[in-house]
C-alpha positions in Angstrom: 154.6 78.8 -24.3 155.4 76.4 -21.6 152.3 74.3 -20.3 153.5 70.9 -23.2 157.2 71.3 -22.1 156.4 71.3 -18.1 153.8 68.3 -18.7 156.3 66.2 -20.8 159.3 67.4 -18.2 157.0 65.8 -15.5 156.3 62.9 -17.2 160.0 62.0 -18.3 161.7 63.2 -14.9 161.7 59.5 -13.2 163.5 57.9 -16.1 166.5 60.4 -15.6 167.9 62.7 -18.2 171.2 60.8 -19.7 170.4 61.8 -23.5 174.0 60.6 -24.4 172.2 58.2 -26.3 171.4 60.8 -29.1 173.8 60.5 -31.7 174.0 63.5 -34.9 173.8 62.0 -38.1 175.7 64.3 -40.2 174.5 63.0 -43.5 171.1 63.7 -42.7 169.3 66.1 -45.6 165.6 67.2 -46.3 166.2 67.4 -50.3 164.7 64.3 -52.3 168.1 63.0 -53.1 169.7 63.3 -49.3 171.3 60.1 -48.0 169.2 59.9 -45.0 166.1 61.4 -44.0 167.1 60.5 -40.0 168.4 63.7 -38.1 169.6 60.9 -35.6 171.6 57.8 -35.4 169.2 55.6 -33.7 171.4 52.9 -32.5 169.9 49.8 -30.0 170.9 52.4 -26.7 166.9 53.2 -27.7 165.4 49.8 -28.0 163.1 47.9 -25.6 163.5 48.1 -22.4 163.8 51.8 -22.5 165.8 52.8 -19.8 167.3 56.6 -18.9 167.1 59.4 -22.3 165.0 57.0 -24.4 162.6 56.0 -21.5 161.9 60.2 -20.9 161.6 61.2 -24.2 158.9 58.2 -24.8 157.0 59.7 -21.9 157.6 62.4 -23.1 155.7 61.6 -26.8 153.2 59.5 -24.3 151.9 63.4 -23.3 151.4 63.9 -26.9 149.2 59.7 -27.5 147.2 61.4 -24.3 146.6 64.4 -26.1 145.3 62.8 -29.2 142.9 61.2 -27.4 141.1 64.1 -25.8 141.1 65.3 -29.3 139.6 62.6 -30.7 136.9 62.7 -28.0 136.7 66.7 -28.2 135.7 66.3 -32.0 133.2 64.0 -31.3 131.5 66.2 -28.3 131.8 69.3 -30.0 130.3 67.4 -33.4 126.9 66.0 -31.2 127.0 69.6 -30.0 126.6 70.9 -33.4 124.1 68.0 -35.1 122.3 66.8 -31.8 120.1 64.5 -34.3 122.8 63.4 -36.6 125.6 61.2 -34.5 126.9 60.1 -37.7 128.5 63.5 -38.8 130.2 63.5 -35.4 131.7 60.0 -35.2 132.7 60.4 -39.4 134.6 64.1 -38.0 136.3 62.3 -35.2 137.2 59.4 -37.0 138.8 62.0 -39.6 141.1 63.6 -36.9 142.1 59.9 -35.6 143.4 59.1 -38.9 144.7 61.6 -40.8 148.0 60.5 -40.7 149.8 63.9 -39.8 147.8 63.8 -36.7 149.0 60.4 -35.7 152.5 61.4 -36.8 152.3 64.7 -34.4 150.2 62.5 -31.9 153.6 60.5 -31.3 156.0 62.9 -31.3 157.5 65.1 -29.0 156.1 68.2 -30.0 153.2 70.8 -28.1 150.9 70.5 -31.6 148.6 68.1 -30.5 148.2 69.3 -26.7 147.4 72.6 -28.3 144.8 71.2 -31.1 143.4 69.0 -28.0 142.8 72.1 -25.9 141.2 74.4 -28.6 139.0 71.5 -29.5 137.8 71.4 -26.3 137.6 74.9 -25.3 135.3 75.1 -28.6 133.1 71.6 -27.7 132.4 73.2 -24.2 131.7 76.8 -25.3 129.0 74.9 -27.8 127.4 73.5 -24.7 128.0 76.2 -22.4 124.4 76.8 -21.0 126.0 76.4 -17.2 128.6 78.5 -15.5 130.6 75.5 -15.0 131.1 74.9 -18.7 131.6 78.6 -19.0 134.4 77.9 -16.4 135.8 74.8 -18.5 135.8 76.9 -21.6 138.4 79.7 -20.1 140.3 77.0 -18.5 140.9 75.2 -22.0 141.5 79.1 -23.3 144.3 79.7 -21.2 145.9 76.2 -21.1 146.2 76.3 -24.6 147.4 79.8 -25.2 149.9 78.2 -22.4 150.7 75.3 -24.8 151.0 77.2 -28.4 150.3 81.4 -29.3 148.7 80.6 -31.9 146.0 78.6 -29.9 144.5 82.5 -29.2 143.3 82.2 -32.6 140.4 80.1 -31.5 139.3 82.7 -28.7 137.1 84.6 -30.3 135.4 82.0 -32.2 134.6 80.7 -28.4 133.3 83.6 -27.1 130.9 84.4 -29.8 129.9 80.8 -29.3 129.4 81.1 -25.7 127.0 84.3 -26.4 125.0 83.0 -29.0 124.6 79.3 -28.4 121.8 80.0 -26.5 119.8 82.6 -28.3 119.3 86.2 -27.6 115.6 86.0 -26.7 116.4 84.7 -23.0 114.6 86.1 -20.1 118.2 86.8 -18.7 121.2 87.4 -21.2 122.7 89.2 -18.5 123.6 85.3 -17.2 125.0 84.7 -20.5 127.1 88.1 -20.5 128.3 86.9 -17.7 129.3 83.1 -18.3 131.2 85.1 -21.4 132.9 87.4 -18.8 133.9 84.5 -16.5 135.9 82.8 -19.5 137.3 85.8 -20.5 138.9 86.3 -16.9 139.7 83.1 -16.5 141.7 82.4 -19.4 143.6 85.4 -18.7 143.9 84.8 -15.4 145.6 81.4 -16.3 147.8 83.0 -19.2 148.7 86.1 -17.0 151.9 84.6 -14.9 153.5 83.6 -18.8 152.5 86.8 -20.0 153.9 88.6 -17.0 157.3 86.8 -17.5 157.8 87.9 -21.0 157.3 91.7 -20.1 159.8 91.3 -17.7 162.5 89.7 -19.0 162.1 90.9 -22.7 159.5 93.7 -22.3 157.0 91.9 -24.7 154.5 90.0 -23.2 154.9 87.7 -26.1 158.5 87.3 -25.7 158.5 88.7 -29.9 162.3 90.1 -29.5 163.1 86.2 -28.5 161.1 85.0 -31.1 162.1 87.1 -33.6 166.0 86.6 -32.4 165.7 82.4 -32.9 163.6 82.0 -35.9 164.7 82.2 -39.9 163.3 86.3 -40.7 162.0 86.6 -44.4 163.3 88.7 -46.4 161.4 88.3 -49.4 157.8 88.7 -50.2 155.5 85.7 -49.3 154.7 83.9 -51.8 150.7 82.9 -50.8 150.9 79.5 -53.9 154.1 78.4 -51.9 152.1 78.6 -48.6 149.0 77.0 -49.8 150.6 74.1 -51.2 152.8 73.7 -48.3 149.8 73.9 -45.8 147.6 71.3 -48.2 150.5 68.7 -48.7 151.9 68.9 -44.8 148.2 69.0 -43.8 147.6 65.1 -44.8 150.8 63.8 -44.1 154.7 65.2 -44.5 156.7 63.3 -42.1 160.7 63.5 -41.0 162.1 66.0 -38.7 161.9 68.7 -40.8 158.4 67.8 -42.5 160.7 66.5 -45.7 159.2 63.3 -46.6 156.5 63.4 -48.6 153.9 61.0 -49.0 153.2 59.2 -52.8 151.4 61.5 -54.8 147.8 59.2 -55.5 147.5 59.6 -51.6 147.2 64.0 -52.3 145.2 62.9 -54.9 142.9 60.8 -52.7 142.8 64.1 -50.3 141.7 66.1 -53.3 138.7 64.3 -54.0 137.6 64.1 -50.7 138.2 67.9 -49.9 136.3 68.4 -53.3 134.0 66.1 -52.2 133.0 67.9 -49.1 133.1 71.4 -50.3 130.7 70.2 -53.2 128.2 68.8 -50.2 128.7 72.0 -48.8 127.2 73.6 -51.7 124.7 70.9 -52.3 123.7 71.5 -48.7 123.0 74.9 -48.9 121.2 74.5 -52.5 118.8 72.2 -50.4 118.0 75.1 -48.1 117.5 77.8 -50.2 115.0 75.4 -52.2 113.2 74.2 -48.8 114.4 70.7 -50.1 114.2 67.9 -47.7 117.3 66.0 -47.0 119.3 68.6 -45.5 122.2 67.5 -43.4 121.5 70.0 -40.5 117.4 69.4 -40.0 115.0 71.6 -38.0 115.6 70.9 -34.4 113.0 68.3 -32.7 110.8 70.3 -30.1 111.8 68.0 -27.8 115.4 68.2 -28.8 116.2 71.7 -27.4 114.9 73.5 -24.1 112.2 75.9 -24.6 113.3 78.5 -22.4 116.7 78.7 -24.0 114.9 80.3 -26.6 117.8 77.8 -29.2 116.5 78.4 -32.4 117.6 76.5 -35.9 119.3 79.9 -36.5 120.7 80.1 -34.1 122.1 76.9 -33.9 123.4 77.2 -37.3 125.3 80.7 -36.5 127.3 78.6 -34.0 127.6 76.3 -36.7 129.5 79.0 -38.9 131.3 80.3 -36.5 133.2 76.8 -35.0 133.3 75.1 -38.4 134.3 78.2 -40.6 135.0 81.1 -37.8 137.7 79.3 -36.3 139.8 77.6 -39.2 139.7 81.3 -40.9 141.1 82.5 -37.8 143.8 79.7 -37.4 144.7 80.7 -40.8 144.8 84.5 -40.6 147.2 84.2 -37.8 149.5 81.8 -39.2 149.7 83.7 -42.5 150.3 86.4 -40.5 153.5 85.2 -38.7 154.3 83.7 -42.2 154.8 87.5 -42.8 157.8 88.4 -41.2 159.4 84.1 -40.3 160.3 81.3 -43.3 159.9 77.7 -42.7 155.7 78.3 -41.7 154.3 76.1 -45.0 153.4 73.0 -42.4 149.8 72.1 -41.9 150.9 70.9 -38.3 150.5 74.7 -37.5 146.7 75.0 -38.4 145.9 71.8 -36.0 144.0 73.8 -33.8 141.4 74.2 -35.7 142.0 70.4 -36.8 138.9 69.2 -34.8 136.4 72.0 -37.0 138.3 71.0 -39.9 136.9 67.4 -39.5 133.8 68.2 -38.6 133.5 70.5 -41.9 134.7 67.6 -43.9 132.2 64.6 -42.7 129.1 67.2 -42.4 130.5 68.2 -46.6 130.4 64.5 -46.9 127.0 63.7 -45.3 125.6 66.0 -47.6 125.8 63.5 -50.5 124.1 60.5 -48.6 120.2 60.2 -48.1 119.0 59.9 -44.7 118.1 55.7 -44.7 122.0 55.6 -45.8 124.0 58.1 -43.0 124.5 55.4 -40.8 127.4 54.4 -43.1 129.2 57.5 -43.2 131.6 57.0 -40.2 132.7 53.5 -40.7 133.1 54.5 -44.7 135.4 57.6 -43.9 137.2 55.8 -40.8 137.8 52.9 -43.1 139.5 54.9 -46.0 141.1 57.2 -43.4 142.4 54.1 -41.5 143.6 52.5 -44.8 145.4 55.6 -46.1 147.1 56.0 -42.2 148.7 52.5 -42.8 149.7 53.0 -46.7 151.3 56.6 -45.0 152.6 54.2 -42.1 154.7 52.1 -44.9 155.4 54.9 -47.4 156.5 57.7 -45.4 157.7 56.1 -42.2 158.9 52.5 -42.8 160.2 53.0 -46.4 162.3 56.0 -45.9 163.8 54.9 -42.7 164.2 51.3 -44.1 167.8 50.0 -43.4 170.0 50.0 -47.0 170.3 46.5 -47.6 172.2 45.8 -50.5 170.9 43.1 -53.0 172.6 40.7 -54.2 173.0 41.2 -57.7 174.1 44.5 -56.7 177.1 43.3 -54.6 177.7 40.9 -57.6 178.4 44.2 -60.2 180.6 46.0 -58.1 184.2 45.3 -57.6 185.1 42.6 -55.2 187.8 43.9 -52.0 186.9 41.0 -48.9 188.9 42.2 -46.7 188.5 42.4 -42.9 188.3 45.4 -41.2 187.7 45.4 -37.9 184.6 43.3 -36.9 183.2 44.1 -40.4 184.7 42.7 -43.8 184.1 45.3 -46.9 183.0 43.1 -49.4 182.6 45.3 -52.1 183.3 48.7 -53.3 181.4 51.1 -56.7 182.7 53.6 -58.1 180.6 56.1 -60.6 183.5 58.3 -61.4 181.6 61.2 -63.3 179.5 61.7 -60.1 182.1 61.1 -57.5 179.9 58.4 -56.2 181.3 55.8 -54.2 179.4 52.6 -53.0 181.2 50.5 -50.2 179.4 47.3 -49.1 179.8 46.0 -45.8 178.8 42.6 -43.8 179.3 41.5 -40.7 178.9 37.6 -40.2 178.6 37.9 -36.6 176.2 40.7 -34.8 178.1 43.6 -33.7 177.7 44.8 -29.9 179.5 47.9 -30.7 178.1 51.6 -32.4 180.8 51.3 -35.5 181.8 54.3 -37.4 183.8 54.6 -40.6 186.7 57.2 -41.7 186.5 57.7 -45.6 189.9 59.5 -46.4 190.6 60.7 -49.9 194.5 61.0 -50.2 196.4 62.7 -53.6 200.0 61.5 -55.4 202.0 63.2 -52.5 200.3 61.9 -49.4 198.5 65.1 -48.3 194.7 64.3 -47.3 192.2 65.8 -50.0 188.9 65.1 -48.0 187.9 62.8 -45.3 184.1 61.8 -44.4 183.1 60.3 -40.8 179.4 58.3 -40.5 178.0 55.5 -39.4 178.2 52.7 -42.3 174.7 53.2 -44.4 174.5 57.0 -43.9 173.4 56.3 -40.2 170.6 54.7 -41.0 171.5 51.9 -39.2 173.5 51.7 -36.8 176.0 48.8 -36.6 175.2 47.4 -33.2 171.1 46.5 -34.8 172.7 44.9 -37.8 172.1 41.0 -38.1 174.9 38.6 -39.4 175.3 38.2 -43.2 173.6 41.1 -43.8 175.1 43.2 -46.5 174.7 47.0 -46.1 175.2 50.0 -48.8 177.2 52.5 -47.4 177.0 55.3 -50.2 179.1 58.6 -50.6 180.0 61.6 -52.4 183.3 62.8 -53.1 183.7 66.3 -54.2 184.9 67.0 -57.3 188.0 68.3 -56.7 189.0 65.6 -54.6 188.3 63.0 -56.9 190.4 64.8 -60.0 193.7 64.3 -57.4 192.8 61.1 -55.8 195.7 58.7 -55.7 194.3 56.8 -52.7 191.4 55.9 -50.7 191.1 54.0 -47.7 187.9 53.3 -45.0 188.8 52.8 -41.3 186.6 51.4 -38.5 186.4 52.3 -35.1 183.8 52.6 -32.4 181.9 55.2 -31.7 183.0 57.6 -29.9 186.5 56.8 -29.4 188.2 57.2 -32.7 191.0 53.9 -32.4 191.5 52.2 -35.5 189.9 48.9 -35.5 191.3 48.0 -39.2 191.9 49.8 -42.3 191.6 48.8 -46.0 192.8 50.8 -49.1 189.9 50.9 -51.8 190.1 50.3 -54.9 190.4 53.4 -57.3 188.1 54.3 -60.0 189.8 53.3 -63.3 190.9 49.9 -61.1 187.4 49.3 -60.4 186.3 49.8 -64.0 189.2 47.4 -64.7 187.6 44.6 -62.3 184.3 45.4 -64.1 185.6 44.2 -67.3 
């Protein structure tokens, strides 16, 4: 679907469409033991000012910050919508969405997740309070523009028409008003999804586009695997960050999400042991009289069958559809993909929470949750973003161990080289006293006894994860490979080359070491 791609186009057009300055890193990997975790060499082409490719693609990620927010704000609306006497449960749900730290990750990327969890959260917050034909009108317009912005976004269509019809009761002088405001949406949203529709019919005879989809994605060929998915969708959920959702978070963080998932779910029940027992401190308490209009005929009932069907109705749908294209297409175990049920998600979570607090003491539930949600974001912040991206500097004693080369090449001098023979490891260890203007690459080249090139490697020093035109002077950078196996049973020599990126002219060479002459310098 279209609607994020056009919005983020619009945004970015101004600041021009040179993306030369997006470099492949070829060592990139999404295994634990991959050299680097960046798909791209981020070199200082993308630091402030912005200016050209990087200035549109962070207008571009500035459509998704926008979108968070109306999240954030949905959540909250649709959570006084649902507990009009307990604002607590709404701000603790909202602050749950702001800081769950795969939401901020998606929030600031360019990506249509968060426009389409944005839009469903608001499509349900308005259907809640749809007692007008104007909100009936909002709720189709936040139907269709997100079913414009992600498929699975329809999901959340029937959990906001049921809303619509039963938010305010059945015993109405008119329902035929409220048949009506249901019909409006209904036509609306399609009217507003009809032209994308349309286009897919025509051009693949699909109104979904499915031969495209089904052409472009990784088919599965092998029975799902439901404990695969469910883990997946639990761990990527809370926070798997990278590219490719690959970098995990540290495992007491999961655990942390554990107890407060089990938390809720054991308010949950709590809750509803309180209301089969008539006890007094349930979280969803009888409406005041003067709380609800008498001729909306609203009951407590009623209110909480709207309850069941946002906070449970919709997540179950979300799910049923994702597990349903997780059928037939691999790659679908990211909890990204149920975000547009995030805001009910959050809701469901603080109301679980609530449950366990006695009325005199709800006033602390939001600034509790938003203050372990907002400490976990930054521990996430450090130890799935700033660790894993870190530059490889290389430690002293480190340098000290390996075997000593100092030779200038180029504008760099390899200070150091490591072997690890039995792996075909090789550590080279660069420094450049002076900062470096240029975007440097390096030409491994495995050679054997008669001259013929065995392998050759091409990357930018550090596996690319940083690029030589950010490096500082005296900084000493790892610069780690992997020589096959073959290769290193016929190597007779080995030398690195510089030259800048992307014109391949030797700046300087230097023959390396070999392995048993390193283990020679060791001793």
């Amino acid at each position: 679907p279209p609607l994020y791609y056009l919005l983020a186009a619009a945004a970015s057009r101004a600041a021009g469409l040179d993306f030369d300055f997006l470099r492949a890193n070829p060592d990139v990997g999404v295994s634990a033991d991959a050299l680097a975790p960046n798909f791209f060499v981020h070199t200082a082409l993308e630091v402030w000012p912005w200016q050209g490719g990087p200035l549109a693609m962070h207008l571009a990620r500035l459509v998704s910050v926008l979108a968070g927010l109306l999240l954030v704000l949905a959540t909250y609306g649709l959570g006084r919508e649902l507990w009009p006497a307990r604002p607590e449960i709404a701000l603790a749900g909202a602050a749950f969405v702001a800081f769950l730290p795969e939401s901020l990750f998606v929030g600031g990327a360019v990506t249509n997740d968060m426009l389409a969890a944005a839009l469903a959260a608001a499509a349900l917050w308005w259907a809640a309070a749809g007692r007008s034909w104007p909100a009936a009108l909002a709720v189709g317009v936040a139907l269709g523009l997100g079913f414009l912005t992600k498929a699975s976004a329809i999901a959340v269509w029937p959990a906001a028409g049921l809303t619509l019809l039963l938010v305010d009761g059945w015993r109405v002088q008119q329902p035929s008003r409220r048949l009506g405001r249901f019909i409006l949406t209904a036509v609306i949203a399609t009217v507003i999804a009809a032209p994308w529709l349309w286009r897919n019919w025509t051009l693949y005879g699909d109104p979904l586009g499915a031969p495209v989809v089904l052409g472009t994605i990784d088919r599965r060929t092998t029975p799902l695997d439901l404990a695969w998915l469910a883990r997946g969708w639990f761990l990527s959920f809370w926070g798997k960050f990278g590219g490719a959702g690959h970098i995990p978070l540290p495992w007491p963080l999961y655990v942390l999400w554990g107890i407060i998932v089990a938390g809720a779910v054991a308010g949950g029940a709590l809750r509803l042991g309180r209301r089969e027992r008539g006890a007094h401190g349930d979280y969803a308490p009888k409406l005041a009289p003067d709380s609800v209009s008498e001729s909306s005929g609203t009951s407590v009932a009623n209110r909480n069958a709207v309850r069941w069907i946002v906070l449970a109705g919709a997540p179950l749908l979300v799910a049923l559809s994702m597990l349903s294209y997780s059928q037939v297409a691999l790659g679908t175990d990211q909890g990204r993909l149920l975000f547009p049920a995030l805001a009910p998600i959050g809701l469901l979570v603080a109301a679980g929470l609530a449950a366990w607090l006695p009325p005199r003491r709800a006033c602390w539930l939001a600034p509790a949750l938003a203050g372990v949600m907002l400490l976990v974001a930054l521990l996430a912040l450090q130890f799935g973003v700033r660790q894993p991206f870190a530059p490889p500097l290389a430690a002293a004693a480190e340098v000290a161990a390996a075997a000593p080369v100092q030779v200038a090449v180029g504008p760099l001098e390899l200070v150091a080289a490591a072997w690890q023979p039995d792996s075909g490891a090789l550590t080279l260890y660069w420094r450049a006293e002076q900062p470096v203007e240029d975007d440097l690459r390096v030409i491994l080249r495995a050679y054997g006894a008669d001259g013929a090139m065995l392998w050759e490697w091409k990357r930018s020093p550090g596996a690319g994860r940083y690029s030589t035109d950010r490096w500082r002077g005296g900084q000493v950078i790892r610069d780690a490979y992997r020589i096959p196996a073959e290769a290193l049973a016929a190597l007779a020599r080995a030398e690195a080359t510089v030259y800048a990126f992307p014109d391949e002219t030797p700046l300087g060479r230097a023959d390396l070491p070999l392995p048993g002459a390193a283990r020679a310098a060791g001793r």
